[in-house]
C-alpha positions in Angstrom: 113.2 90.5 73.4 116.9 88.5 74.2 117.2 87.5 77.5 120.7 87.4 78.9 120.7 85.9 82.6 122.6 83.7 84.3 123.3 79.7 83.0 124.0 76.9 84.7 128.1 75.6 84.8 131.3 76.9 85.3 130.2 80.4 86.8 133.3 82.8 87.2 133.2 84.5 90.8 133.7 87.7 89.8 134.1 89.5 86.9 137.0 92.2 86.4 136.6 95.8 86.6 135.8 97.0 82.8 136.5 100.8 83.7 140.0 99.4 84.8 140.6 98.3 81.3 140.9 101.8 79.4 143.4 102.6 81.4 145.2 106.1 79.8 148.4 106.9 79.3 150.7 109.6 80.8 149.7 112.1 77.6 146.0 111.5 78.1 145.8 112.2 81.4 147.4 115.4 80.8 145.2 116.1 78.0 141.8 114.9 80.4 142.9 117.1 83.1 143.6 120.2 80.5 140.1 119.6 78.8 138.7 119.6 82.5 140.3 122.7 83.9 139.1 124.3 80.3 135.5 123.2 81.0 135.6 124.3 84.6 137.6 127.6 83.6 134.1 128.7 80.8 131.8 127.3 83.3 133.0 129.1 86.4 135.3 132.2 85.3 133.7 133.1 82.1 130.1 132.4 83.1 131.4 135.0 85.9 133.1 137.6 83.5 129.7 137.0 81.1 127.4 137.9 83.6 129.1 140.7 84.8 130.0 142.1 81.7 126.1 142.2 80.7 125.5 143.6 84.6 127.5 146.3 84.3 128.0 147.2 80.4 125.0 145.9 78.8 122.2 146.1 80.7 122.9 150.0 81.8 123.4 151.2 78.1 119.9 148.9 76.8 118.4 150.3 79.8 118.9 153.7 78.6 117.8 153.3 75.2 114.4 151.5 77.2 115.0 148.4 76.9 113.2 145.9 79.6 115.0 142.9 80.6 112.5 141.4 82.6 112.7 137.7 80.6 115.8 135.6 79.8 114.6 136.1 75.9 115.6 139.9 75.8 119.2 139.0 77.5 120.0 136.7 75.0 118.8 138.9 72.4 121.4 141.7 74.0 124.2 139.3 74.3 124.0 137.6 71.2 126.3 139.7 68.9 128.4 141.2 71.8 132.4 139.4 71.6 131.7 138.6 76.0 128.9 136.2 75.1 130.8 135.0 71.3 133.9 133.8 73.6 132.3 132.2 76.3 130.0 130.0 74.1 133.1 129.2 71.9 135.3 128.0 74.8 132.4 126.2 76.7 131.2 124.2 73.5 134.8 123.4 72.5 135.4 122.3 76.0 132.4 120.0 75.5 133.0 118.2 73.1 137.2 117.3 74.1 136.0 116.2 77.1 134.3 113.2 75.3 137.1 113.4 72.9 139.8 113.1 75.3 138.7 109.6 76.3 137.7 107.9 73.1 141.2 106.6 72.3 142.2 104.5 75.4 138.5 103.3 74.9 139.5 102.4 71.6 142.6 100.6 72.5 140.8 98.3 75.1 137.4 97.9 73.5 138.1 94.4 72.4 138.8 93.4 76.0 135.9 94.9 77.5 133.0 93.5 75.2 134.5 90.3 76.5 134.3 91.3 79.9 130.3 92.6 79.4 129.8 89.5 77.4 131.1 87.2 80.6 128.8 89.4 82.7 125.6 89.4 81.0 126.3 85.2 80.3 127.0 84.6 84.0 125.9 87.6 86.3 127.9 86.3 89.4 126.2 88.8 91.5 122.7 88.3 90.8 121.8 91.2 88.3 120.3 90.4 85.0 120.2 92.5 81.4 117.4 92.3 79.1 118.1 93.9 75.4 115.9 94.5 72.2 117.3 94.8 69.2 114.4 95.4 67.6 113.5 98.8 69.9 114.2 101.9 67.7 116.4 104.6 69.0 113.7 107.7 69.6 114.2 110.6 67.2 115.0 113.0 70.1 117.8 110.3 70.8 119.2 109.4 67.7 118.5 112.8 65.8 121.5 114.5 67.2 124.8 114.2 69.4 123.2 115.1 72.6 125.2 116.9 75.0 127.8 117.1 72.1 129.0 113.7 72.7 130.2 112.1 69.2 127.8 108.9 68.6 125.2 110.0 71.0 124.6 107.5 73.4 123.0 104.6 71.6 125.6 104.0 68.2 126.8 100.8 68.1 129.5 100.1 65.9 130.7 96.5 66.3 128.4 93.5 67.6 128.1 93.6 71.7 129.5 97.0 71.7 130.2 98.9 74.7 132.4 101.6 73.3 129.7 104.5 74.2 128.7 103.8 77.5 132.3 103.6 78.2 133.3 106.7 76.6 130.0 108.3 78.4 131.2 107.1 82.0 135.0 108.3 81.3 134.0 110.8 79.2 131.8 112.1 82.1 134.8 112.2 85.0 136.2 114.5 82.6 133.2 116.7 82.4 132.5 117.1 85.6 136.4 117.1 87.2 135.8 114.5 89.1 134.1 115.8 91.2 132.2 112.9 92.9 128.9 114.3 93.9 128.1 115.6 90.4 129.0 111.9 88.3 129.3 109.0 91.1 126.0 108.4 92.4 125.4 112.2 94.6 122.1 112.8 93.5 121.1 109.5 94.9 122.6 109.8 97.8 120.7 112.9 98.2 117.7 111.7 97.3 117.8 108.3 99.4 118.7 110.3 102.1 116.0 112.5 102.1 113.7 109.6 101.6 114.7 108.3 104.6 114.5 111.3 106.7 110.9 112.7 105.5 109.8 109.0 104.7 110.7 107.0 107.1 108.0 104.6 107.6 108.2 104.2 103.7 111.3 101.7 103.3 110.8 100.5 99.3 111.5 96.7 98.2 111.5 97.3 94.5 112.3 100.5 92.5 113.0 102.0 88.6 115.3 104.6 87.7 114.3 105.9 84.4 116.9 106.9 81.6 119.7 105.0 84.4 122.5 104.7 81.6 125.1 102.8 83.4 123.0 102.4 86.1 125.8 104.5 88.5 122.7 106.4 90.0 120.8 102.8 91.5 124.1 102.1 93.8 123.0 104.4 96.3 119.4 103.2 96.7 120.8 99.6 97.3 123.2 100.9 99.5 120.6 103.0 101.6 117.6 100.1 101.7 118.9 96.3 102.2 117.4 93.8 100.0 116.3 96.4 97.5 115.3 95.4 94.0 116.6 98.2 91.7 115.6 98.1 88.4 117.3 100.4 85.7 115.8 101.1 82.1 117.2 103.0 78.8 117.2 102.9 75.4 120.9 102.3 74.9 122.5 98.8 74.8 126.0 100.0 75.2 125.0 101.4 78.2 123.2 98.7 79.9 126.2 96.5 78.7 128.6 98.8 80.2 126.4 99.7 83.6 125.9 96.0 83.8 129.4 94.7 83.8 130.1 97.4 86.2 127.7 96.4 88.8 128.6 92.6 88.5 132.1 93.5 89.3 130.6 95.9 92.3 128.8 92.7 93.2 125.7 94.7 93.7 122.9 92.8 91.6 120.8 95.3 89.2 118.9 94.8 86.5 118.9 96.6 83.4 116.5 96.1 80.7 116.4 98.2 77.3 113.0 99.9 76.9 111.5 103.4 76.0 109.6 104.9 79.2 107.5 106.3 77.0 106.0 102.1 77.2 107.4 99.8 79.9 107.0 96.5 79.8 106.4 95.9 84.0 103.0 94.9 85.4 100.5 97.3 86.8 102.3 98.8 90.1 105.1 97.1 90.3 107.6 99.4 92.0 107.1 101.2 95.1 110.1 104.0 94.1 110.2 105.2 90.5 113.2 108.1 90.2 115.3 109.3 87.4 118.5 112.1 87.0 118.8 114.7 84.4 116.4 112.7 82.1 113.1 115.2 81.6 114.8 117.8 80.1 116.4 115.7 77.2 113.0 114.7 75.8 110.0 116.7 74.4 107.2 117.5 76.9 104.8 115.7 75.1 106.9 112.7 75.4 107.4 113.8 79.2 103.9 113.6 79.7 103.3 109.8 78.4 106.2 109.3 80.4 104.4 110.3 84.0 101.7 108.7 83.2 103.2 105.6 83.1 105.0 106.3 86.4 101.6 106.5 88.2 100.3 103.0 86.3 103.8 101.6 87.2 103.7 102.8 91.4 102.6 100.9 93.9 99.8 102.5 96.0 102.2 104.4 99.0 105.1 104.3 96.5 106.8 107.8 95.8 108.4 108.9 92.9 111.4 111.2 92.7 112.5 113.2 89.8 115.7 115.5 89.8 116.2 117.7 87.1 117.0 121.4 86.3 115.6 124.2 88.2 112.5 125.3 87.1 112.1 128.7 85.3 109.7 130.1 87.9 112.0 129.5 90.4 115.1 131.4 89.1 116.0 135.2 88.5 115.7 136.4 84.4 119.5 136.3 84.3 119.6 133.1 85.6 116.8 131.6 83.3 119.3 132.8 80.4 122.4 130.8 81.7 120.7 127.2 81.6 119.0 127.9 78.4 122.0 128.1 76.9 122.5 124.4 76.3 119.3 124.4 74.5 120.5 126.1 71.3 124.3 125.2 71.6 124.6 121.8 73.4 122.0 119.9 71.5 119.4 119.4 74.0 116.2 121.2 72.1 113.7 120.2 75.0 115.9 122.0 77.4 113.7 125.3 77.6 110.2 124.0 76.9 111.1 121.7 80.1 111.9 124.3 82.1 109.4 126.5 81.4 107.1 123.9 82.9 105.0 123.6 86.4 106.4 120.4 86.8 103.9 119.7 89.8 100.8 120.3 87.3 102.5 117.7 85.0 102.4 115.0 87.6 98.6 116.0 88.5 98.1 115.4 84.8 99.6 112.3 84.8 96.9 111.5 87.9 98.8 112.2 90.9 97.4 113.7 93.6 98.2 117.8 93.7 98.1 117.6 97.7 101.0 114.5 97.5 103.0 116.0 95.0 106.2 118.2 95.2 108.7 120.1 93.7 111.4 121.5 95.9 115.7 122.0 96.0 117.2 119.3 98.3 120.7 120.5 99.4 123.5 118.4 98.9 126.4 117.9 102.0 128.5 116.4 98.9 128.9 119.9 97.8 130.0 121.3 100.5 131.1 118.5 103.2 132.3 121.2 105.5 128.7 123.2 105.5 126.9 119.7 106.4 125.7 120.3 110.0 124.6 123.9 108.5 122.1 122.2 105.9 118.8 121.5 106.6 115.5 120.9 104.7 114.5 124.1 104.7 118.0 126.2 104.4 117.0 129.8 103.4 117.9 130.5 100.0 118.1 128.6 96.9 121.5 127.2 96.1 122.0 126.6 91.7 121.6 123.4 90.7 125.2 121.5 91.3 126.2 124.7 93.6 124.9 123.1 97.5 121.4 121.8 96.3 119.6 119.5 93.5 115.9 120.4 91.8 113.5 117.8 92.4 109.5 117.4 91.7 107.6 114.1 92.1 104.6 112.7 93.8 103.4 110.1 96.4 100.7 107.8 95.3 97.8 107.8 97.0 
């Protein structure tokens, strides 16, 4: 494995913003915000008109005939054919795959300038962090077997020596997706989580932590931010995105450390970290995979350490209807774990992995970056369970015993 860390010498004092550097121009912008409002319009309005369309139109008439809708399986098997469900999908997956589109040619335009700039980073690492890449670890076939989440190259392509081109066009890319909205893309389900930690934990204040599958890492500034003198680790299998997440938090001056590794087999010492989390990682890998992947989150925990894992809600803990929305990204976004995950008791998977069942948890969290104005409303135990991204995030994880 390369080490890239800091040398002695001429050390710049900072190094420049690389986001800063695919700047877009007027007709991009307009393009971005189009593809955004197009997302937000399938998402929001036509998930609406879909689910009301099979509410009052389908399900009636199927009912009729004696059909039983008790599972997602027999909705989607009603919908499938029918011109409500045809156009949403169309519009949704189009709108995928522009929002990654949309940003790929300012990241073109300024892709020689910002491998220089992660190439100053990962030589000097003013503020502290450190990257750690392999070029000899192999992109996992659930990784490299498909565009996941539609985005052209995946996450992992490389197509020029130090390349950074797809984390960029994954951060940007991501704005896009989510229309900036901050709590979704920036760092909010950290700030939920750390903030929770701190309210139900409080005597448990961690020194060193991992977040698994980080990408650009934009998910450990909140830890760091929440608990001084914090050691935050970061691992994927990507380079472009450790590049990229690493350049970023050298010019943040916040000093993480990204390695590239498969979490399926980390290279840390026995208990190391007393906070292991990760963010809308279980689902994109097979649960067999999953598995090895807990397992090695109790070897790598620190006796008292907690993990943290926030994910999608979990099947038993939604309506039929409900099941049916999420699981459509399994079959048209190309994320084939998607439904298995789901259909999971999340908590039996971290017994299994040798966590204690009376430690271990799986529970929504509700998020005051949804809704700032609701925020002396929420509490830990709000009745009702807001959707994922809607007022609340899905997480399930364990302390060590």
């Amino acid at each position: 494995m390369t080490i890239q860390t800091r040398v002695p010498g001429n050390v710049p004092e900072t190094i420049p913003d690389i986001e800063a550097l695919a700047a877009p121009t007027h007709d991009e912008i307009g393009r971005q915000r189009f593809c955004s409002a197009l997302r937000r319009h399938a998402i929001q309005d036509l998930a609406g008109a879909l689910e009301r369309d099979f509410q009052d139109r389908i399900r009636p008439a199927a009912e009729a005939r004696g059909s039983d809708f008790a599972d997602w399986r027999a909705i989607d098997r009603a919908m499938a054919g029918e011109t409500s469900y045809r156009f949403y999908s169309s519009v949704r997956y189009n709108a995928q795959e522009m929002c990654f589109l949309s940003v790929q040619p300012q990241v073109e335009r300024a892709l020689p300038a910002m491998i220089e700039v992660a190439r100053d980073a990962a030589e000097f690492s003013p503020a502290g962090g450190s990257l750690r890449l392999d070029p000899a670890l192999p992109a996992p076939r659930y990784v490299d077997a498909l565009d996941v989440h539609l985005m052209p190259g995946c996450f992992h392509s490389e197509f020029v020596a130090d390349d950074v081109a797809q984390g960029a066009v994954a951060s940007l890319g991501s704005r896009v997706f989510t229309a900036n909205q901050s709590h979704r893309s920036w760092g909010g389900v950290a700030r939920v989580i750390s903030r929770w930690l701190k309210a139900e934990h409080p005597t448990a204040v961690p020194k060193r932590m991992l977040d698994i599958g980080t990408s650009s890492g934009k998910n450990l500034l909140p830890y760091v931010q929440a608990f001084p003198g914090l050691e935050a680790h970061g691992v994927d299998v990507s380079a472009p995105l450790l590049r990229y997440g690493h350049a970023f938090a050298e010019h943040e001056r916040v000093p993480l450390h990204f390695s590239q590794q498969n979490a399926e087999a980390l290279d840390f010492p026995d208990g190391h970290f007393d906070l292991i989390v990760s963010s809308f990682f279980f689902h994109e890998i097979p649960v067999k995979v999953a598995r090895r992947v807990l397992a090695e989150c109790h070897r790598l925990l620190a006796p008292g350490g907690i993990m943290v894992h926030q994910e999608l809600p979990a099947s038993h803990l939604v309506d039929a209807y409900e099941d049916y929305f999420w699981n459509w990204d399994t079959l048209n976004n190309n994320e084939p774990s998607y439904t298995a995950w789901r259909a999971e008791d999340h908590v039996a998977l971290c017994v299994a992995a040798g966590f204690d069942p009376t430690m271990s948890f799986a529970q929504i969290l509700p998020d005051i970056g949804a809704f700032p104005d609701r925020g002396t409303a929420f509490t830990w135990d709000e009745p009702g369970r807001p959707m994922h991204g809607r007022g609340g995030w899905y997480v399930f994880g364990s302390r060590k015993a």
